[in-house]
Rosetta silent file (secondary structure, phi, psi, omega in degrees, C-alpha in Angstrom):
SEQUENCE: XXXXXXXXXXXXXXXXXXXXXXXXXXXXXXXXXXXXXXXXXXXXXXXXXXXXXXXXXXXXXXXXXXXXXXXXXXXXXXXXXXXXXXXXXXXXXXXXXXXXXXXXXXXXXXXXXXXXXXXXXXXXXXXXXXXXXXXXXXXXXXXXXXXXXXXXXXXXXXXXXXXXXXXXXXXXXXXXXXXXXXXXXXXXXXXXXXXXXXXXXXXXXXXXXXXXXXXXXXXXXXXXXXXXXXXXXXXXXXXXXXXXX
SCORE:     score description
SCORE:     0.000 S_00000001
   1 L     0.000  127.885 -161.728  -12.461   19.223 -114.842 S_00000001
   2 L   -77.123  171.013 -159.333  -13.380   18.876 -111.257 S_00000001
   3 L  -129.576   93.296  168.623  -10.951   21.408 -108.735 S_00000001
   4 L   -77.588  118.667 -174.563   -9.769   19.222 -105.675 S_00000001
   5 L   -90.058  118.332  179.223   -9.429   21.564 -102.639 S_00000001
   6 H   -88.232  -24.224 -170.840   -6.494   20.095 -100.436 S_00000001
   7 H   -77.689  -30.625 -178.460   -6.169   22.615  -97.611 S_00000001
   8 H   -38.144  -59.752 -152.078  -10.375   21.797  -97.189 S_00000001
   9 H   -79.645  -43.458  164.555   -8.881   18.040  -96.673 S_00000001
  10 H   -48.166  -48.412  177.335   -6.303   18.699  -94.703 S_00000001
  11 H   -84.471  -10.179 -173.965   -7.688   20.636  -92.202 S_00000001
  12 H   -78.064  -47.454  163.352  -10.693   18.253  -91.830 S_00000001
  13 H   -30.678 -100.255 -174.972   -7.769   15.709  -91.309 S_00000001
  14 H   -18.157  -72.661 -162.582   -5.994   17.881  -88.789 S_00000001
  15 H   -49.032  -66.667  173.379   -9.766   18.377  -86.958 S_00000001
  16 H   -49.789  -25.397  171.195   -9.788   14.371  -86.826 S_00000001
  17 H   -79.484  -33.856  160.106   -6.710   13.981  -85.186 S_00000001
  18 H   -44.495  -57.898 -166.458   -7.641   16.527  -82.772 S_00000001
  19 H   -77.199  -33.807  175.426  -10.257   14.912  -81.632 S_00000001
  20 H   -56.890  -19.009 -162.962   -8.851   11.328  -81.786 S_00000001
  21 H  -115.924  -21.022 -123.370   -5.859   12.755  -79.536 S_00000001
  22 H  -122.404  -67.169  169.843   -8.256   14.527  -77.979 S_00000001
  23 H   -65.895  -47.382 -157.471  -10.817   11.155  -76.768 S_00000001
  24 H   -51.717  -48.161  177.528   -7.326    9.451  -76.148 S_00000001
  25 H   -49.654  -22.107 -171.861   -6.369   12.408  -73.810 S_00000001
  26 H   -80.224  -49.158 -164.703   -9.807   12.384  -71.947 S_00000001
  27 H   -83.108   32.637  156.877   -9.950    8.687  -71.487 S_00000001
  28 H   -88.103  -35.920 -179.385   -6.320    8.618  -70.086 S_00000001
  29 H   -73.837  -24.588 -176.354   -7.347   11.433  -67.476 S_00000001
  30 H   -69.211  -46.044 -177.446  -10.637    9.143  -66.800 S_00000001
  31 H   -47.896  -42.299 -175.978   -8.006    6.063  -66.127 S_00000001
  32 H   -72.836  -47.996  158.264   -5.703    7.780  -64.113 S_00000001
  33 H   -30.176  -49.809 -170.329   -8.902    9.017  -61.973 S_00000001
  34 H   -96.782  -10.894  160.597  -10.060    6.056  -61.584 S_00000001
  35 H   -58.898  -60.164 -155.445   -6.639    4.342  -60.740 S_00000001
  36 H   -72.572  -32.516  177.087   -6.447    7.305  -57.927 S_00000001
  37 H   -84.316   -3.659  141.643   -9.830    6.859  -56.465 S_00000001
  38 H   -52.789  -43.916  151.796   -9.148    3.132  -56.497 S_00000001
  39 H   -33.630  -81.739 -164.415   -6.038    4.207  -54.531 S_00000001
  40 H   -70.927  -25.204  168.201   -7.455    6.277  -52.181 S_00000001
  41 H   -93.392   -1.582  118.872  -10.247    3.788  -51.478 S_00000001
  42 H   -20.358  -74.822 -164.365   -8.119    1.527  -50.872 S_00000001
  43 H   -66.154  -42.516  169.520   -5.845    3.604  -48.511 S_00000001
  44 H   -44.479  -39.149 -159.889   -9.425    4.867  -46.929 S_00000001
  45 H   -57.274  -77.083 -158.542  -10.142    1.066  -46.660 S_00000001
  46 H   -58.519  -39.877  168.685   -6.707    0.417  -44.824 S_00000001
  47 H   -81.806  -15.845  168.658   -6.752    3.326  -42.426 S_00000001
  48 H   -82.487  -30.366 -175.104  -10.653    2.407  -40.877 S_00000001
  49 H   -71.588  -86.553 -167.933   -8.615   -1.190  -40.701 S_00000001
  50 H   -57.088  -70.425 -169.093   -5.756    0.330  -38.906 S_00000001
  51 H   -48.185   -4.706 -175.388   -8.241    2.755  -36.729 S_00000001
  52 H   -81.520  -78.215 -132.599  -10.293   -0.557  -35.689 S_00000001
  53 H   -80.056   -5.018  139.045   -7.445   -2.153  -34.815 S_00000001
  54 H   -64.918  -19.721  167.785   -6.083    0.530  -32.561 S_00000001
  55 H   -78.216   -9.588  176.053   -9.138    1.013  -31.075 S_00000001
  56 H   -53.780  -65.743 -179.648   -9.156   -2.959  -30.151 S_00000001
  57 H   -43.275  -52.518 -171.953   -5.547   -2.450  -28.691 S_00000001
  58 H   -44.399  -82.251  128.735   -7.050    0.495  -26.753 S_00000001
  59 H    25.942  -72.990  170.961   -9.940   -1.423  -25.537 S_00000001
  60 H   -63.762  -28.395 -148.396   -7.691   -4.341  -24.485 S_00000001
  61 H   -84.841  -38.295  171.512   -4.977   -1.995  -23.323 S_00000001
  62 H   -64.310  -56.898  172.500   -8.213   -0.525  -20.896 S_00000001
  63 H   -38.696  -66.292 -149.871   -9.163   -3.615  -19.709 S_00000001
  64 H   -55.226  -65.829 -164.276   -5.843   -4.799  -19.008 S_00000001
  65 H   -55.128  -24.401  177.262   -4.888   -1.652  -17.089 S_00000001
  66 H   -68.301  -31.984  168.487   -8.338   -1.621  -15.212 S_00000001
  67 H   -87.750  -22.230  169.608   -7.407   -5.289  -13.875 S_00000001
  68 H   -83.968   -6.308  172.278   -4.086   -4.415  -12.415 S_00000001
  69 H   -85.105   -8.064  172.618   -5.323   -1.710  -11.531 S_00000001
  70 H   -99.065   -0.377 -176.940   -8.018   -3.754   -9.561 S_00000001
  71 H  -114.819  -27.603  171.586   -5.400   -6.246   -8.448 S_00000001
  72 H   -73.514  -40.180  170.298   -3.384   -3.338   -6.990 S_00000001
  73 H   -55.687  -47.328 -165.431   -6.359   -1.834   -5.082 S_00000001
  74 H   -64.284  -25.153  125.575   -7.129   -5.266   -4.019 S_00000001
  75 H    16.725  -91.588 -171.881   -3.594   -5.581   -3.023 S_00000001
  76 H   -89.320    3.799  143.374   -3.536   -2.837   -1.031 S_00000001
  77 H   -93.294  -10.513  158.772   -6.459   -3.460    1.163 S_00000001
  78 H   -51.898  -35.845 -172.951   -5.362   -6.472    1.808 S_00000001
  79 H   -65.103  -42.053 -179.414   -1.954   -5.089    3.171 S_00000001
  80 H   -96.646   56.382  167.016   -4.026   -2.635    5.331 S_00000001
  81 H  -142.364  -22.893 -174.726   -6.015   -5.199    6.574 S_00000001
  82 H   -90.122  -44.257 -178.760   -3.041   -7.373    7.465 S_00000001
  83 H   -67.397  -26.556 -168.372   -1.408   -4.127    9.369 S_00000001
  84 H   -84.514  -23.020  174.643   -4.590   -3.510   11.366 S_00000001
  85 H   -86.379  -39.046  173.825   -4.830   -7.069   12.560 S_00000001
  86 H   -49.596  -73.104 -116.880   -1.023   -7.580   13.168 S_00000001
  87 L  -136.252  -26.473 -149.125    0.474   -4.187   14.279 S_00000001
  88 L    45.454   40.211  169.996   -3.174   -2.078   14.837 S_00000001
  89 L  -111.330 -173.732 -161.053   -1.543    0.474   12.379 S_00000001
  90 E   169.044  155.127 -148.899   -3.329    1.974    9.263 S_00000001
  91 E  -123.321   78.191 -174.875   -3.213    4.610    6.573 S_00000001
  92 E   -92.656  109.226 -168.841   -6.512    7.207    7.363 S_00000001
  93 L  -114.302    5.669 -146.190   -6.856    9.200    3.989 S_00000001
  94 L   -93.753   40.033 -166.933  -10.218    8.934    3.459 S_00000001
  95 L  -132.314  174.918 -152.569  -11.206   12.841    4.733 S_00000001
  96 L   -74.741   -7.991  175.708  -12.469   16.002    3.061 S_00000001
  97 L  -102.269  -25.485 -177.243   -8.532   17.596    3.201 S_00000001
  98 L    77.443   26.857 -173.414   -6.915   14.068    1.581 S_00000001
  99 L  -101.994  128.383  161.442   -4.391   14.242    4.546 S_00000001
 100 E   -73.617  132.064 -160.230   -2.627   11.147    5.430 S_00000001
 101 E  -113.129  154.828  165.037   -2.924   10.434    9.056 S_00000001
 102 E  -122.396  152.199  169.237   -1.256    6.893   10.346 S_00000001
 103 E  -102.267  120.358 -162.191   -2.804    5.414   12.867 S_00000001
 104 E  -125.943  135.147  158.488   -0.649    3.438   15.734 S_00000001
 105 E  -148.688  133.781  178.360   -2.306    1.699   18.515 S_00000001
 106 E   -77.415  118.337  179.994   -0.668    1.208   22.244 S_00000001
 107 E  -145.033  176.994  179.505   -2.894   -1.219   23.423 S_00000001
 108 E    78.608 -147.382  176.738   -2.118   -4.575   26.190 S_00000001
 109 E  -132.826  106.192  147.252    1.256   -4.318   27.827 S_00000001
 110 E    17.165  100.792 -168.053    4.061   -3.304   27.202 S_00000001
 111 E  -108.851  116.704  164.648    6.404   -5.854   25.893 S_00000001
 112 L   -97.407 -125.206  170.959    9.720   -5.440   26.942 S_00000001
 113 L   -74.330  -16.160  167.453   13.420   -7.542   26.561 S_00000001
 114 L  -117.939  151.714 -178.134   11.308  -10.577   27.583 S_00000001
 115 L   -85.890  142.492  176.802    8.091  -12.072   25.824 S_00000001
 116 L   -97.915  174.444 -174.368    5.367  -12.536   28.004 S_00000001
 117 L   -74.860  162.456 -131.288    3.116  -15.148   27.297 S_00000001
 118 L   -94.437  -24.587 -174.686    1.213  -15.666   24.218 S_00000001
 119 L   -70.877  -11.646 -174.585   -2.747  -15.217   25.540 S_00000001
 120 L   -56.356  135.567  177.182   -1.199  -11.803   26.563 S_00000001
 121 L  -113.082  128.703 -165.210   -2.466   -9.074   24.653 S_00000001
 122 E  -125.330 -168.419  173.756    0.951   -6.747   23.971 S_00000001
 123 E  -147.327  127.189 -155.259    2.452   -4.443   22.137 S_00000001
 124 E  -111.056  131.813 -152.913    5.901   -4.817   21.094 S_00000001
 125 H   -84.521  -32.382  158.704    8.564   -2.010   21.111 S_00000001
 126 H   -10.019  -43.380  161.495   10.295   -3.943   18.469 S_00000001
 127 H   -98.216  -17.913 -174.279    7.552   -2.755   16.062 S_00000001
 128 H   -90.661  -48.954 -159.029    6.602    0.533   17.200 S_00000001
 129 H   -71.753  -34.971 -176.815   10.037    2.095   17.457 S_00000001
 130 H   -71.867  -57.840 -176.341   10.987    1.289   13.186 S_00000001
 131 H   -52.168  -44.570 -170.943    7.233    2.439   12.360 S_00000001
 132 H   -77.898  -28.240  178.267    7.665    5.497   13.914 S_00000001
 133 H   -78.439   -5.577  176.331   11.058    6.404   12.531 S_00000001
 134 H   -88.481  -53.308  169.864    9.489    5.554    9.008 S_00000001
 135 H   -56.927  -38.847  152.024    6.989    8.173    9.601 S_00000001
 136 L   -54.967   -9.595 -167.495    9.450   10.961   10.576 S_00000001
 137 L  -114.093   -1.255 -152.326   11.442   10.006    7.192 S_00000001
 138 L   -88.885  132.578 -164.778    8.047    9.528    5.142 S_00000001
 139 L   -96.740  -16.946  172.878    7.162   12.643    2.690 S_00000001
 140 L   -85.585  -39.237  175.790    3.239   11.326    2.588 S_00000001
 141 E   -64.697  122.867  157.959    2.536   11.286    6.092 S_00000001
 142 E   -89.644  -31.876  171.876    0.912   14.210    7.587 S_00000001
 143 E  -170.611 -168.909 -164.820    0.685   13.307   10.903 S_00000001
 144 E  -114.749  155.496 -170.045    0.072   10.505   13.745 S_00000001
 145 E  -137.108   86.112 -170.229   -2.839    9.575   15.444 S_00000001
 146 E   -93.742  113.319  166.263   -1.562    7.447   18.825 S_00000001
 147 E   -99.022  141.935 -169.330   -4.956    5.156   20.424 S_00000001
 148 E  -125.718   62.956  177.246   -4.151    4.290   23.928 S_00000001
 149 E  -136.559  108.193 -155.837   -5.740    1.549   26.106 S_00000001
 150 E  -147.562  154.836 -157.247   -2.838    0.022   27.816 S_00000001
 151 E  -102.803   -2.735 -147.114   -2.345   -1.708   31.589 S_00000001
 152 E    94.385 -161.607  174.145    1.589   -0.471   31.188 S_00000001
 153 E   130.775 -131.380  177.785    4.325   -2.608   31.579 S_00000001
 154 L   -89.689  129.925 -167.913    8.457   -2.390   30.843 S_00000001
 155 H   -53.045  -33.077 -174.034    9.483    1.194   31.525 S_00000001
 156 H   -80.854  -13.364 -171.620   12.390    1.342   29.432 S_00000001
 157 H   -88.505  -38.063  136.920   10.411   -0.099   26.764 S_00000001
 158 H    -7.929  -69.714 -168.131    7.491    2.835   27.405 S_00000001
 159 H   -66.602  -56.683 -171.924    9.690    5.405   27.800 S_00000001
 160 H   -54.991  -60.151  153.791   12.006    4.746   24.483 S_00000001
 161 H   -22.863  -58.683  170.520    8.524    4.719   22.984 S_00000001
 162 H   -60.793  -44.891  172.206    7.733    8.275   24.273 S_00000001
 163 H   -86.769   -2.524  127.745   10.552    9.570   23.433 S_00000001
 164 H   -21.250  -59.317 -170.532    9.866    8.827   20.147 S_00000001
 165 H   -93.576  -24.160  165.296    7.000   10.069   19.725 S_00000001
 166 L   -95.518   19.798  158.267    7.718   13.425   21.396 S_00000001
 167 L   -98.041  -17.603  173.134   10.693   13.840   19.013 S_00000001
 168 L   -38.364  142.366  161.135    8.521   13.617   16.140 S_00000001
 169 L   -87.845  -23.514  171.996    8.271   17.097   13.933 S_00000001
 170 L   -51.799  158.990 -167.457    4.882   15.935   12.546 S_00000001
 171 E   -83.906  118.940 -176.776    2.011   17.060   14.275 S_00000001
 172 E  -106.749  122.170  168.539    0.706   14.131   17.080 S_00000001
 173 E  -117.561  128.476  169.414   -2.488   13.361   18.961 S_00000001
 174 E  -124.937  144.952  178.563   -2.900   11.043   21.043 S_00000001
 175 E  -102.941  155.433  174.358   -6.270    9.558   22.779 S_00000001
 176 E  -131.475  137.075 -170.564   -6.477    7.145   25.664 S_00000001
 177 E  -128.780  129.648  165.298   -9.921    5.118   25.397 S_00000001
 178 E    91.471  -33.894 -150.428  -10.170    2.316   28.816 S_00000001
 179 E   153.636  114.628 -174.192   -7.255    3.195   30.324 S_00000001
 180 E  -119.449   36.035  179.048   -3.680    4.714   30.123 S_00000001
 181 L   -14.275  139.946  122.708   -1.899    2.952   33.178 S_00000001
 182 L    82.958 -156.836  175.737    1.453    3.048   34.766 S_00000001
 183 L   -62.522   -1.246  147.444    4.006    3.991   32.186 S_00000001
 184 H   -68.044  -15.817  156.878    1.175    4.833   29.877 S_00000001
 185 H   -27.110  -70.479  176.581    0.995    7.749   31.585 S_00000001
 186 H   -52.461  -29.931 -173.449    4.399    9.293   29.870 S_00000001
 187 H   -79.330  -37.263  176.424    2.964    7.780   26.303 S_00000001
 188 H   -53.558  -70.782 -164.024   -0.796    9.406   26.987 S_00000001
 189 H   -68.577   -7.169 -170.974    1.611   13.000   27.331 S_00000001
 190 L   -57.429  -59.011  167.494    4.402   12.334   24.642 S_00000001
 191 L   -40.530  136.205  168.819    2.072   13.903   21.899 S_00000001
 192 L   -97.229   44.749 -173.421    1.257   16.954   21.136 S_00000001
 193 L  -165.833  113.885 -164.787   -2.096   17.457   21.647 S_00000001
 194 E  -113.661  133.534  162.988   -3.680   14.501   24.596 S_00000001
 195 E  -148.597  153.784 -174.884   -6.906   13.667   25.075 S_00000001
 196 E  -123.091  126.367 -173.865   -8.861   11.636   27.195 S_00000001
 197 L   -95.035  138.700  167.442  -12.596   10.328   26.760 S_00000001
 198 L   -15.555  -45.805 -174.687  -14.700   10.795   30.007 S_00000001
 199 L   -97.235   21.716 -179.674  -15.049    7.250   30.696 S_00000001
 200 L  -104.057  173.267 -156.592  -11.161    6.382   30.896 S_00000001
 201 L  -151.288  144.786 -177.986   -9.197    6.225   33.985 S_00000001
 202 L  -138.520  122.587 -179.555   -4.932    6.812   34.415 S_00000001
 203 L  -118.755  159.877 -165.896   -3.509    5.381   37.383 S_00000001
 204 L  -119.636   86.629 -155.288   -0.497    6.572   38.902 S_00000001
 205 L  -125.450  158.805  136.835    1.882    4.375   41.314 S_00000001
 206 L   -23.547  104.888  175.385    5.704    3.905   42.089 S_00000001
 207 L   -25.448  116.704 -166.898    8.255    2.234   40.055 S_00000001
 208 L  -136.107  146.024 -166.612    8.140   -1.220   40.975 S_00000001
 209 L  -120.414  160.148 -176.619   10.127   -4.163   39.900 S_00000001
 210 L  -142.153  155.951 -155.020    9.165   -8.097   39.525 S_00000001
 211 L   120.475 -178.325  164.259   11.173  -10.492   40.053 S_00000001
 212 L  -110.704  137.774 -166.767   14.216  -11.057   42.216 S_00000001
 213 L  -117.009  136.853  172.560   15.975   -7.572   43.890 S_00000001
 214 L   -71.819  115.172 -175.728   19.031   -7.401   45.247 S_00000001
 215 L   -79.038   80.461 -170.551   17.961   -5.476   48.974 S_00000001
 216 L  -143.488  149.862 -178.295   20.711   -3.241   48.779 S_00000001
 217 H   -50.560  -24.057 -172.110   21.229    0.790   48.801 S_00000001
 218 H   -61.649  -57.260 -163.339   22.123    0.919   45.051 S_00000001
 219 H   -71.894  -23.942 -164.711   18.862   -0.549   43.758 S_00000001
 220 H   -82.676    8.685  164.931   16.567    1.817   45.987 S_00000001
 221 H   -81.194  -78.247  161.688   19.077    4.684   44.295 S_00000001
 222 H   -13.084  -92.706 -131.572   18.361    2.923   40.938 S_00000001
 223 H   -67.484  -37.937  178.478   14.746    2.858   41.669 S_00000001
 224 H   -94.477  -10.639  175.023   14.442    6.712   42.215 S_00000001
 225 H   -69.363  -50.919 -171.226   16.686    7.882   39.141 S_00000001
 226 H   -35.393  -29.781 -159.938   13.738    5.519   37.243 S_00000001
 227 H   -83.693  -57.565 -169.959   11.225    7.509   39.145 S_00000001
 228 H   -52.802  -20.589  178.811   12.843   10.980   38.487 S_00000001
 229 H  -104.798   34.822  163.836   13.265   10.569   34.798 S_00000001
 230 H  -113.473  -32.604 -154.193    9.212    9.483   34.315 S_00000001
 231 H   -80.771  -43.396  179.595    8.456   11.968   36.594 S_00000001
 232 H   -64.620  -53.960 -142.917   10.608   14.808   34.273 S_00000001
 233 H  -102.215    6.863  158.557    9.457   13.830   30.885 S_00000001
 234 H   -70.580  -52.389 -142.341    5.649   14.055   32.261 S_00000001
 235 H   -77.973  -73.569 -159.553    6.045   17.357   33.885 S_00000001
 236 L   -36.204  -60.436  168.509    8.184   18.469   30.550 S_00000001
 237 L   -45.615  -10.253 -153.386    4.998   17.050   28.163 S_00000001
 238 L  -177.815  153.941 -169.946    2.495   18.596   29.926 S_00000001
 239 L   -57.676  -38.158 -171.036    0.941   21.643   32.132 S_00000001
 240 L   -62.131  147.817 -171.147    1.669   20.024   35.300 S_00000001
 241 L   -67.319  168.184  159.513    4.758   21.331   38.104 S_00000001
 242 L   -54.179  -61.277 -166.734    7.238   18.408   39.575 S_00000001
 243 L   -72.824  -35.953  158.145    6.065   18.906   42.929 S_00000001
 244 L   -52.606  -42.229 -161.866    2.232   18.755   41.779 S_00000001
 245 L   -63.274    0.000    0.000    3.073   15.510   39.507 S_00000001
């Protein structure tokens, strides 16, 4: 009679189940691998997709900013091309310190409470006196630059100038190139620091009025307060005495 060993059978059993539980467990860990690196190449996929398309927005976002920013330069030489033909002002920043300088130029005659006539080449105080008070309030400007080649012209309008320009606190130069006439004189000295090139000429005459004058003691009173307060705000502006000026 044959002996059947059961524990033999059993455990070979058991050993089969092992392994069968065993393959299931491996190929569940292969599935879930290969779900997650499906996943992740996927997500890899989606994030070079999202880095393209931010660098496109970049890309457009440069361009874009490069043309207003090229529409702004162009802009603003236009503007200082329109003040230099209009006004003969300007912005000079272009030096080795970066300091803004403005540039104003007295040039013509003197325009006073009446317009002279249009071939006339003038300068109007109308514009000069608001520019200059923008530059005293202006935190960019370092200082003024005054060009000077002027015939004269209305004193009170001259003078208001001047006294402008020698109330500034910014630092002032002024040059006179052709000629610094008549009540250019006070406007040559308002600044503080005057210069003249060699080949310019300043002439120097008596307050004189055009027009019709009443011949009476008042105006030739009139006529010498005019003289005494050109004559003070030279001599004040500048090295020379009263009695030399």
């Amino acid at each position: 009679m044959q002996t059947i060993d059961y524990k033999e059978d059993v455990k070979d059993i058991k050993q089969e189940d092992n392994y069968i539980e065993g393959n299931k467990s491996n190929s569940k860990k292969e599935l879930y691998s290969n779900t997650d690196s499906e996943k992740n190449s996927e997500l890899d996929n989606k994030d070079d997709k999202d880095n393209k398309d931010d660098k496109g927005k970049d890309d457009k976002k440069s361009e874009k900013d490069e043309q207003e920013s090229e529409m702004v330069k162009k802009e603003n030489e236009d503007l200082k091309d329109k003040k230099i033909s209009e006004y003969g002002q300007t912005i000079l920043d272009n030096n080795k310190k970066e300091h803004k300088i403005h540039l104003l130029s007295i040039i013509g005659e003197i325009e006073g409470h009446e317009c002279l006539p249009q071939h006339n080449k003038t300068t109007k105080y109308e514009h000069v006196l608001p520019q200059l008070a923008a530059i005293e309030d202006s935190t960019e400007i370092d200082g003024l630059l005054i060009l000077i080649n002027t015939v004269g012209g209305d004193v009170e309008a001259g003078l208001a100038i001047a006294e402008m320009i020698g109330s500034l606190s910014k630092p002032t130069v002024s040059l006179v190139l052709g000629g610094s006439h008549s009540i250019g004189v006070p406007l040559a000295v308002s600044a503080n620091y005057s210069f003249i090139v060699p080949t310019a000429t300043m002439i120097i005459h008596p307050v004189r009025m055009n027009g019709t004058v009443i011949g009476v003691t008042q105006t030739f009173e009139y006529f010498e307060k005019i003289q005494d307060r050109i004559i003070r705000f030279v001599v004040n502006h500048s090295g020379i005495t009263y009695p030399d000026f």
